[in-house]
C-alpha positions, 0 to 999 in steps of 0.5 A, a space after each residue: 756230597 748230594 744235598 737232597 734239599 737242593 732238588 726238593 725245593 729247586 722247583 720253586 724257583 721261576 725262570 725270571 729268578 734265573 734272569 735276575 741271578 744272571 743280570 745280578 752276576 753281570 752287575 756285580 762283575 762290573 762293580 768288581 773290576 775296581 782295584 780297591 775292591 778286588 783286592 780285598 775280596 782276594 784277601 779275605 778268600 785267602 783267610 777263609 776256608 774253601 769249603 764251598 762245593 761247586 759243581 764242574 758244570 758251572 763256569 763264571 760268567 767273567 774268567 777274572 771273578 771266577 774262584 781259585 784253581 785249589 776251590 775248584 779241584 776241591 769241589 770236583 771231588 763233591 758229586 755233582 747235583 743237577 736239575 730235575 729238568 731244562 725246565 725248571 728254573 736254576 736256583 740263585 745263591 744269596 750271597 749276603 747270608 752264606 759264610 765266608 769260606 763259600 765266597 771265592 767257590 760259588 759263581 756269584 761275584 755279587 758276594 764278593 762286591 757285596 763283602 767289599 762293599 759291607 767292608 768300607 761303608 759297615 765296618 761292624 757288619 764284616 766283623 760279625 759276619 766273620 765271627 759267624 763264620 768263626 763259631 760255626 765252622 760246620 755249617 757250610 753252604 750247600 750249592 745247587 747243582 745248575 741247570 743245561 747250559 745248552 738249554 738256558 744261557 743263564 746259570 743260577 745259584 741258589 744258596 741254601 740257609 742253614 738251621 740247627 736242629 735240635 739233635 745237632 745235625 745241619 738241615 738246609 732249607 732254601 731261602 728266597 732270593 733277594 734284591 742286590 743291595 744298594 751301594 753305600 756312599 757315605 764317605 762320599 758324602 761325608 767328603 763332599 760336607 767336608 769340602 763344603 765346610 771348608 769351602 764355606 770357611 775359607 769364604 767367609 774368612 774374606 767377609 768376616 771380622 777377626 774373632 777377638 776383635 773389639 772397636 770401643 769395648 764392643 765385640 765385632 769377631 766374626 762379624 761382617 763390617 755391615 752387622 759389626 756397625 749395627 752392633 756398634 750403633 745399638 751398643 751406643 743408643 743403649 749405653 746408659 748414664 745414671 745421674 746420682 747425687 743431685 741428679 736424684 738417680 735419673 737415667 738417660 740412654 745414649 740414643 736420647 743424648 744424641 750420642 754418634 759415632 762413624 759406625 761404619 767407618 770404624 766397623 769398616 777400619 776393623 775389617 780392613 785392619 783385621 781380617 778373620 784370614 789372618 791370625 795375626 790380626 786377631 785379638 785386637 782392639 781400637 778406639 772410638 771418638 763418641 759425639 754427642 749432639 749440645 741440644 739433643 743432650 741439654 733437652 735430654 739431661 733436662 727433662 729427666 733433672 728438671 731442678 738442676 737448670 736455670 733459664 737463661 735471659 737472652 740480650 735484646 734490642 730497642 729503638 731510641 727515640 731519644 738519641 734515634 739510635 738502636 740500643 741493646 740489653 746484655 744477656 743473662 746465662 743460666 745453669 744446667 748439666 756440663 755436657 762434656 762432662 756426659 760425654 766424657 762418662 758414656 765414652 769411658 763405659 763405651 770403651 770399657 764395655 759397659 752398658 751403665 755408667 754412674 755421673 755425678 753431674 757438674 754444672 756448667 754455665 748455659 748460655 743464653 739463645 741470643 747473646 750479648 755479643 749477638 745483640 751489639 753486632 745487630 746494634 752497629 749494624 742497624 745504627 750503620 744503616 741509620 747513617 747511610 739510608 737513602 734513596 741514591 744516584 751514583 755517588 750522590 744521597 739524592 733522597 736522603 731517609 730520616 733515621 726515625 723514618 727507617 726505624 719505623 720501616 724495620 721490624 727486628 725480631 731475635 731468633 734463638 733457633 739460629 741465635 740470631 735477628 732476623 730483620 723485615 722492613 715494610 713494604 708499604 711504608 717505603 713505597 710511599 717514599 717511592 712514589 715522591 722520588 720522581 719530583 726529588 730525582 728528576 732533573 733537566 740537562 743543563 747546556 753547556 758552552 765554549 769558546 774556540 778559535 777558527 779552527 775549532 780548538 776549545 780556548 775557554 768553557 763558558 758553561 760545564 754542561 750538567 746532564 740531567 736524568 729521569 727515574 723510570 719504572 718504580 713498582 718494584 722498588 719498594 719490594 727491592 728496597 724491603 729485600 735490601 733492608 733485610 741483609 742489612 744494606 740502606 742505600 739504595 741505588 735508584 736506577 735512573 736515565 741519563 738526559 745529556 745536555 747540548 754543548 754549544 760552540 763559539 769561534 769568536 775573533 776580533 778584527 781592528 781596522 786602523 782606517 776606520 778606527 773600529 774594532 769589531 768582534 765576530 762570533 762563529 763568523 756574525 758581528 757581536 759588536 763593533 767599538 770606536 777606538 783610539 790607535 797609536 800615534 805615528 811615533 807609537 804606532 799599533 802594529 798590524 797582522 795576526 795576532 792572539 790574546 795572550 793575558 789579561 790585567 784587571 787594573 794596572 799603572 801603564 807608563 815607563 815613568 810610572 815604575 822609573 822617575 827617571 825615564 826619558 820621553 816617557 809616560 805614566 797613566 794611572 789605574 788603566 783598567 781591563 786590559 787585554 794583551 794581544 802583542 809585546 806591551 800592546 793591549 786593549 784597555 779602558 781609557 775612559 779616566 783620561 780620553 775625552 774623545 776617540 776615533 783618531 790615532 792618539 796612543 802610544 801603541 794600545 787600543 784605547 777604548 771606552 771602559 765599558 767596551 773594554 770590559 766587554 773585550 775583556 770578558 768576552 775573548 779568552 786566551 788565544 782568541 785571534 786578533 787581526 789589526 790592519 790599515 
């Protein structure tokens, strides 16, 4: 039928409304080429009644959105509404407020996009807008008939609202066409937070403690190692230890006792060994080894419980001028609060999670800063230094240091920080022993002498040699005798320089001529001496050619009847001395006691000579000195 609303308001429509349906109907046809889409505006054409009248002049812009071939034998039998003029702008349909019945009729794909689009994103809004239908199954959408499409490219469709007037019968009035509502992509976005979500999980689950996890009573679940070891550290520092009884209920916390623990190696081992990725690690707990500092924890404890600690009297040293030697005095130890104990208190709350404990405090000895043990080690080793003090060359003490001196030199001062004494000597009294040391050190090289043969060969040493030595630069031997003295050690090596002595060389032989009755002693080849001597008679001659010196006797009996009565054409000669033997039984020797003249043959083979010429011999030749004897 003929809706004369239609044509009384189809005027009020522009040309620009028209361009706008058509773009409006191109936009939707594209949004409907999706599957998922087409599929539901299909089914739901097939639930609601085609009762939607479209005139046969309007043809779809898109063959795949136009409506059923039953929807458009149905609205042929409508008559046809046409526009008062090419002029006059074609009428848009809006699609969100017709029925559900006039969706597959009409020419406005834009409907069918828009009731998928409302089915997916506002589930509520499709069931409303199907009760609607439901309730007022007479009111039905009247469809502008469309303009030439000869004359204008774009068709439009209007769609007419309807009101109910009081009498009961429909009345349509044109409503403005408006904007295509956007689409909504919530479940994309709900989608990608969820992705993200998990994404997020799934890294921290990398980085983070398992939940459940404890490291010393101390929650470190879903923590990173870093923040686990802050919670573990500021656990500890204020974990508090309430002393009672005695300790009249004073308290001390953790971080005041010098309480450590490896935080982070434990915050470290906790994630290494429960990772939040695996849920078989969870719920687990380790332990933890709680130190406390000996000194920060006394000067905590005793602060705060001042009445339950004694001083202790360390050990202490003197110089005894008495037996100048260094004497020590034992320690005393004092009382104060057994630390252990503290610590022992601090680590059964930190492993059971509590951040107060209750200690009723033990005393315990407090030994003293400077022992008993401390003072007699620095005893020896000072009495040690009194021994050995002294200015020294090699070996040799050359300038030895009184042991009073070297007290006088020491300052010897304890040092409880270290428990220990620290010693100091004083420069400027060593450096007045310094300055004697080169009239003590200094000495001149004593020469040295030998005997040799012709050829060199060193018979006899007449004097050793002593190599005498000169101090040299002494400035700074006070200040490194004081750095010395300080460690402990009082020798002192003087460096000193060595002066060589001179060696001198004597080739000494001896030459006996028979003829002359003479025997003359050379030294490096110039006479020394020469000697009037007796040889051997005719039938004891003294045998001639070289010979050396092979022993000497100081006194002896000569003679074969001097050691055998009954020898046959011999001799005895009593306390012959300084003999000198040069050949078998054949020697230089005194014979002063029994000659009263020389200078002729008169022995029995010996060179007779006076004793004190024969002393000289004896003296003055060693072993191997060469004898020639000639005619």
């Amino acid at each position: 039928m003929t809706n004369l609303a239609t044509e009384s308001q189809a005027g009020k429509a522009s040309g620009d409304d028209a361009v706008q349906a058509e773009q409006a109907v191109e936009d939707e046809q594209s949004a409907a080429a999706d599957t998922t889409e087409s599929n539901a505006v299909n089914e739901t054409d097939a639930e609601a009644p085609a009762d939607a009248e479209t005139a046969d002049s309007v043809e779809p812009a898109d063959a795949e959105d136009s409506p059923a071939d039953d929807a458009d034998a149905e609205s042929a039998s409508e008559p046809e509404v046409e526009t008062e003029s090419a002029s006059e702008p074609e009428v848009e349909t809006e699609a969100e407020d017709a029925t559900p019945e006039a969706d597959d009729a009409e020419e406005a794909p834009e409907a069918e996009a828009d009731v998928v689009d409302d089915a997916e994103d506002a589930p509520e809004a499709e069931a409303d807008v199907v009760d609607d239908a439901e309730d007022a199954p007479e009111a039905e959408a009247a469809l502008a008939p469309t303009a030439d499409l000869s004359a204008e490219p774009a068709t439009a469709v209007a769609t007419a609202t309807e009101t109910a007037p009081a009498d009961g019968s429909p009345t349509f009035a044109w409503a403005p066409a408006e904007p295509k509502p956007k689409k909504k992509h919530t479940a994309i976005w709900v989608g990608a937070a969820a992705g993200v979500a998990v994404i997020g999980l799934v890294v921290s689950s990398l980085v983070l403690i398992a939940p459940g996890t404890t490291v010393a009573g101390v929650p470190v679940g879903w923590l990173t190692p870093g923040a686990a070891a802050d919670a573990i550290e500021q656990r500890l520092a204020e974990t508090t230890v309430v002393l009672t009884g005695a300790g009249e209920d004073a308290e001390v916390t953790g971080a005041e006792l010098g309480a450590a623990v490896d935080a982070e190696a434990l915050a470290d081992a906790a994630f290494a060994q429960h990772p939040m990725w695996n849920p078989t690690a969870w719920f687990a707990a380790t332990d933890a080894e709680i130190e406390l500092d000996p000194a920060a924890a006394t000067a905590a404890l005793r602060e705060v419980t001042p009445q339950l600690y004694t001083d202790p009297t360390d050990a202490t040293l003197a110089f005894d001028a008495a037996t100048a030697s260094y004497v020590s005095t034992p320690a005393v130890a004092g009382a104060g609060i057994d630390v252990a104990a503290v610590q022992g208190a601090i680590q059964a709350a930190f492993e059971a999670g509590e951040t107060r404990v209750q200690l009723d405090p033990v005393s315990s000895e407090v030994p003293a800063d400077i022992s008993t043990e401390t003072a007699d080690t620095t005893v020896a080793q000072l009495n040690g230094m009194l021994d050995t003090a002294g200015f020294y060359v090699g070996e040799e003490r050359t300038v030895p240091i009184d042991r009073a001196t070297l007290a006088g030199w020491l300052t010897v001062a304890p040092d409880p920080e270290n428990a220990a004494y620290d010693i100091t000597a004083d420069k400027a009294a060593i450096q007045a022993a310094v300055d004697g040391l080169p009239a003590a050190v200094n000495r001149p090289a004593e020469n040295g002498a030998v005997i040799t043969n012709s050829a060199g060969k060193v018979l006899r040493e007449e004097a050793p040699g002593i190599s005498g030595r000169e101090v040299g630069d002494t400035s700074n031997f006070a200040s490194d005798f004081a750095t010395q003295l300080a460690t402990g050690n009082a020798v002192f090596e003087t460096p000193v320089t060595e002066v060589a002595p001179v060696v001198s060389t004597f080739a000494r032989t001896v030459e006996v001529d028979l003829s002359s009755q003479t025997a003359t002693l050379f030294e490096n080849g110039n006479v020394v001496a020469s000697y009037t001597i007796s040889s051997g008679l005719s039938g004891t001659p003294t045998p001639t050619g070289h010979f050396t010196v092979n022993a000497f006797t100081r006194v002896q009996d000569m003679g074969a009847l001097c050691y055998n009565p009954a020898a046959v054409n011999s001799y005895c000669t009593k306390d012959v001395p300084w003999i000198t033997w040069f050949a078998p039984d054949i020697a230089f020797h005194g014979a002063s006691n029994f000659r009263s003249r020389l200078g002729f043959p008169q022995s029995h083979g010996c060179v007779n000579m006076w004793n004190d010429d024969a002393k000289f011999v004896y003296d003055w030749t060693a072993r191997g000195t060469e004898v020639w004897v000639h005619a």
